[in-house]
C-alpha positions, 0 to 999 in steps of 0.5 A: 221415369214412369214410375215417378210420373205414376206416383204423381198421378191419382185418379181417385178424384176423377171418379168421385167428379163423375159420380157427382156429375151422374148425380146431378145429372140423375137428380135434373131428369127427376126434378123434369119429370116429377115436375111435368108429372105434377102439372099433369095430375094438378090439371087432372084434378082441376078438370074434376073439381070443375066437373063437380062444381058445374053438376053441384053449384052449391057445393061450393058454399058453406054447409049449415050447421045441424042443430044438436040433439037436446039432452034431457036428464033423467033423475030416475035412471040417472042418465040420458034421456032422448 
């Protein structure tokens, strides 16, 4: 009688459902801790820019362009002259 209830039996899919249970399980705490982490760098780095820009007021505007040097040319020797 046992050897016929055995053959009904397979265990095999009961472990591959634990595995995805410890899985998800392993990818909810990541999810948790790479998002409190997150926070935590972002809020950092929001306390540094603030920093800056209090110190630096016009960091914050556009920067003027600088002008380019003009370029002569110069026939004798065939290049650039400055």
């Amino acid at each position: 009688m046992s050897n016929l209830f055995r053959r009904f039996v397979n265990d095999s899919g009961v472990t591959a459902v634990e595995y995805g249970l410890v899985a998800g399980l392993i990818a909810v705490v990541i999810i948790g801790a790479v998002t409190s982490l997150g926070t935590k760098v972002q809020s950092k780095f929001q306390s540094v820019a603030d920093a800056l820009t209090s110190r630096h007021p016009q960091a914050n505007g556009p920067r003027p362009r600088a002008s380019r040097p003009k370029l002569v040319h110069c026939a004798r020797r065939g290049g650039v002259d400055s």
